[in-house]
N, C-alpha and C positions, 0 to 999 in steps of 0.2 A: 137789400144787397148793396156793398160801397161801393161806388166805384170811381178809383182814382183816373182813370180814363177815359178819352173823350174815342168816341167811332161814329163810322163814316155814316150821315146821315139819309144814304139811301138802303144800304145793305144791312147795316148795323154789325160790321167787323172791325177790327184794330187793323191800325196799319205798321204793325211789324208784326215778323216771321213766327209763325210757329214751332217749336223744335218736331221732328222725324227722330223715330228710333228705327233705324234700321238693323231688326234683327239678324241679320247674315253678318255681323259686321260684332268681332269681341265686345262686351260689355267694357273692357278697356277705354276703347275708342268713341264710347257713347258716354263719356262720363258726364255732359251737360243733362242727360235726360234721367240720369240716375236718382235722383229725385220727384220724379214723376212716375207714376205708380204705374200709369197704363196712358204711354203718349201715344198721340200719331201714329199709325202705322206706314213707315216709306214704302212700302208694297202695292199701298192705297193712290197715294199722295206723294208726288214728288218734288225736288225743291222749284223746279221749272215752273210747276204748277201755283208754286204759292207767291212766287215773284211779287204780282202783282197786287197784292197787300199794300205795298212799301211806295206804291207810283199813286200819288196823291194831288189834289186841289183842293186848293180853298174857293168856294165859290159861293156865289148868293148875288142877293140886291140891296144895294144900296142907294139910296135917294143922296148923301152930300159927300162924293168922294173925296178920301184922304188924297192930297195931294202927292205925298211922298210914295205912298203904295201904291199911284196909277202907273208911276213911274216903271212899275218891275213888275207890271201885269198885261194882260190884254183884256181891259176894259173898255166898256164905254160911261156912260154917267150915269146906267141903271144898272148895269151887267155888271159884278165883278167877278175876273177869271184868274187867278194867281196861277204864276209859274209855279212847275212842280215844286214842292210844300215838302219841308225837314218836320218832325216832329220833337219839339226840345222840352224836356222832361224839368226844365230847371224851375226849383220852386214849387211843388208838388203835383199837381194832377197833369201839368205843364198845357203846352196850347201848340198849333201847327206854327211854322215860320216859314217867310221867304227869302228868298236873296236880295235884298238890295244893291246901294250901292259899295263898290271893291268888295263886292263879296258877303259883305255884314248881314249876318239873317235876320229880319223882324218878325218879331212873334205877331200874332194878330188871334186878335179873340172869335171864337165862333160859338154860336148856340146863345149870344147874348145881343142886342144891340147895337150895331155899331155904329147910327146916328142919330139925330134929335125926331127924323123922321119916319123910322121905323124900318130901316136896316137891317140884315143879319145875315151875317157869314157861315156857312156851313162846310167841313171839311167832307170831300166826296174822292172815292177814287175815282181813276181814270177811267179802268173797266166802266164803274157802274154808271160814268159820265155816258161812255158810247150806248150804253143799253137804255137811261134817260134816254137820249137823242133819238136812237128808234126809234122809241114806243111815240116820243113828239112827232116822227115823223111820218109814223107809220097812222096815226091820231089824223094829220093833215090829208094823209092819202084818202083817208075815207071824208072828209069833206065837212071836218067836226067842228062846232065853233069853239066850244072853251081846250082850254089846256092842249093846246097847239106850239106853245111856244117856250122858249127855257125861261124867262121871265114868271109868268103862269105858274111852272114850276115851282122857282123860288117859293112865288106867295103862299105854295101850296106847303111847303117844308117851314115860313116863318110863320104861319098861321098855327100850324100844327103844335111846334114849339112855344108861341103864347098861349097856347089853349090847354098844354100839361100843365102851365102853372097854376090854372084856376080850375076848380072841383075835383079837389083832389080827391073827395073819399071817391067819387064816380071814377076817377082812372085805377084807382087802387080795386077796384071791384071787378074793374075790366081786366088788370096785369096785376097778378101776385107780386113780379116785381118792382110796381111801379113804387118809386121815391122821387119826388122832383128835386129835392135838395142836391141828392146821391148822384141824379141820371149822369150819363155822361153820353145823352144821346137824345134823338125824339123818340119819343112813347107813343107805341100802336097799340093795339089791343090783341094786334095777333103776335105780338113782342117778335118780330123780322123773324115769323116760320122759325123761331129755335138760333137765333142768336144769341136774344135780348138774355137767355138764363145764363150766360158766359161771363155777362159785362161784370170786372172786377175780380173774376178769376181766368185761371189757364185756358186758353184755347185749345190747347194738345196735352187735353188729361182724361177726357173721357172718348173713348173708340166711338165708331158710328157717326161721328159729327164730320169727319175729315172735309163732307164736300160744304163745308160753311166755307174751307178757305182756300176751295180749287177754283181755278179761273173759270172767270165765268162767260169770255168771250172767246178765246183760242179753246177752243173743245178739239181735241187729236179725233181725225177717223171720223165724222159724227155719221157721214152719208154711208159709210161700211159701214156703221154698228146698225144703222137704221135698216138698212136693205136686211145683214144677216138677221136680225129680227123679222123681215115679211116673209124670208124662207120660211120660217118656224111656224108661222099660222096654225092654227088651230081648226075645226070648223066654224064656231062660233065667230071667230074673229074673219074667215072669208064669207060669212054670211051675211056678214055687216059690210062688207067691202061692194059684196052684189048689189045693194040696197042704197049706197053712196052715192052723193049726189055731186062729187068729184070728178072731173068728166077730163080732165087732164093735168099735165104738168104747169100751167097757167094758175089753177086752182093751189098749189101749193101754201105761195106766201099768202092769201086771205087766209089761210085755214091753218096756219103755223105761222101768226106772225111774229112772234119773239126768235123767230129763226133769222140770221142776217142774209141780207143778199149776195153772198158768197157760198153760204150754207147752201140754200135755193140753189143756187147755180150747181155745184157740184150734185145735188140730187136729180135734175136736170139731167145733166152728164152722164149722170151714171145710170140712167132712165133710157134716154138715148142708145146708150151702148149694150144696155142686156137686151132692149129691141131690135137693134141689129145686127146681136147673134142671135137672132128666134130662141133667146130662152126664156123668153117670159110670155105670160099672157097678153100685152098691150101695156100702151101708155096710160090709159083708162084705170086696168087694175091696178099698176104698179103705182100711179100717184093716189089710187082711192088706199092703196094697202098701207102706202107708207104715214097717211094719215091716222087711218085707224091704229096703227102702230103707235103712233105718236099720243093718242088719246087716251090706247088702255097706258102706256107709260107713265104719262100726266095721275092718273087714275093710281097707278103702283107707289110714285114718286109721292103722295098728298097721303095716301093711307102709309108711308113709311119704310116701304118695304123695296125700296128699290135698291138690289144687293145689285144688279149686273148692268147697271145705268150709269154712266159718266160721270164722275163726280161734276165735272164743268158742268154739267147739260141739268143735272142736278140745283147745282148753284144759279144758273141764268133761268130757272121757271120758278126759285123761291124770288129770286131779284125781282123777276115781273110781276109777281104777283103782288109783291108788297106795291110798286110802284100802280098794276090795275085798281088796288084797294084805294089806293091816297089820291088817284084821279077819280074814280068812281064815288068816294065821300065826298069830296069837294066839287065835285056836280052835282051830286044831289045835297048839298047845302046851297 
């Protein structure tokens, strides 16, 4: 598969917009998507939601930094952190740019070496920056030695990328679409949970993908969707709640940590307050329920079938995952 495109090295999505067909709205007014057989649906996916596609870094490590580019970043002389990054298509597959100086963009190359000592630049959105940074942080809370820190990271993303270019037939056996010539990205073998088959075609052509490109940090509602899901219970599902070894609201973030501490908080909150209108069982059941909640969803979400699940909340447990893969191989290498 070609692809004249480079995407973002944690998620594996492009950083521009998708088109929405918004059905309520004359065929007139949608004349950008009339070429597109079966886009996005805006019913799904809204434009708020896709924003964040387009808020990008360039980041990575580099051992001899450019002088001119330290200039219009926040770096240090292994870290490099680029001001939010234009994407300039000029010249074919094109490369991310930054502002320098009066304004003037410099292109700068990523997914290749950018020094004698084995450097390399990756383009990263912001989102998937903050959700990197948890999982780093959340890594330290537990008292871990390796891949604690953004550096770590990097090696972990340039190693990966020297490693697509050698044994090729062995990547090619792992990913149908693996081509190193073609990539316009790094190559997993679980091709980024249903990305990696987009790369070089539409993003908003085939239905059912929408939550590749819903945000995957501002999730709307998540502590209401959560709770109205523990009303629902099942037996099966409070049987397993009985048997949990969840013993409070404390136990939340060990046991959901790709949840942010805002998430937590509000589930907290809202744990709080149905205890003290006596409509629930306890803080005991309502943090063991909301777990198990969360576990058969993870469950729904991985076999594909997750029609009534957030697309955000959707997008930030395929992000982790890819990111628990690529910490977990790189430990046990």
């Amino acid at each position: 598969m070609w692809s004249t495109e480079k995407y973002c090295a944690v998620c594996g999505c492009p950083f521009s917009l998708p088109l929405l067909w918004d059905r309520k709205i004359p065929s007139a007014d949608n004349d950008t998507t009339l070429d597109l057989s079966n886009p996005y649906d805006a019913d799904k996916l809204s434009q708020s939601e896709i924003r964040w596609l387009t808020d990008f870094r360039v980041v990575g490590r580099w051992l001899e930094p450019h002088r001119d580019l330290l200039k219009y970043s926040q770096s240090s002389p292994q870290y490099f952190f680029s001001c939010p990054a234009e994407w300039d298509y000029g010249g074919g597959a094109g490369e991310p740019s930054i502002p320098g100086a009066q304004d003037v963009f410099k292109k700068i190359q990523v997914y290749e070496h950018c020094d004698d000592l084995g450097g390399m630049l990756f383009p990263i959105h912001t989102c998937c920056l903050e959700i990197v940074n948890h999982l780093l942080q959340e890594r330290r809370g537990r008292s871990l030695l390796k891949i604690t820190n953004i550096l770590e990271f990097m090696d972990i993303l340039r190693d990966t990328r020297i490693a697509n270019g050698t044994n090729i037939a062995e990547k090619r056996a792992l990913s149908p679409y693996y081509s190193y010539g073609n990539s316009g990205g790094l190559e997993w073998s679980h091709n980024y949970f249903g990305a990696r088959r987009f790369w070089g075609d539409g993003w908003d052509t085939e239905p059912g993908w929408e939550f590749l490109c819903a945000d995957p940090v501002q999730v709307p509602r998540l502590a209401e969707w959560l709770l109205k899901k523990v009303q629902r219970f099942d037996g099966q599902a409070e049987s397993a709640v009985q048997h949990s070894t969840i013993s409070g609201s404390d136990d939340l973030a060990p046991a959901m940590p790709w949840l942010f501490a805002s998430e937590i908080a509000a589930l907290e909150s809202e744990i709080t307050n149905l205890v003290n209108q006596n409509s629930s069982p306890g803080i005991h059941f309502l943090s063991a329920a909301i777990v198990q909640t969360m576990k058969m969803t993870i469950e729904v979400m991985e076999e594909g079938n997750a029609t009534d699940v957030p697309l955000g909340l959707q997008n930030r447990w395929r992000i982790w995952r890819i990111l628990e893969s690529a910490v977990a191989n790189s430990v046990g290498s």
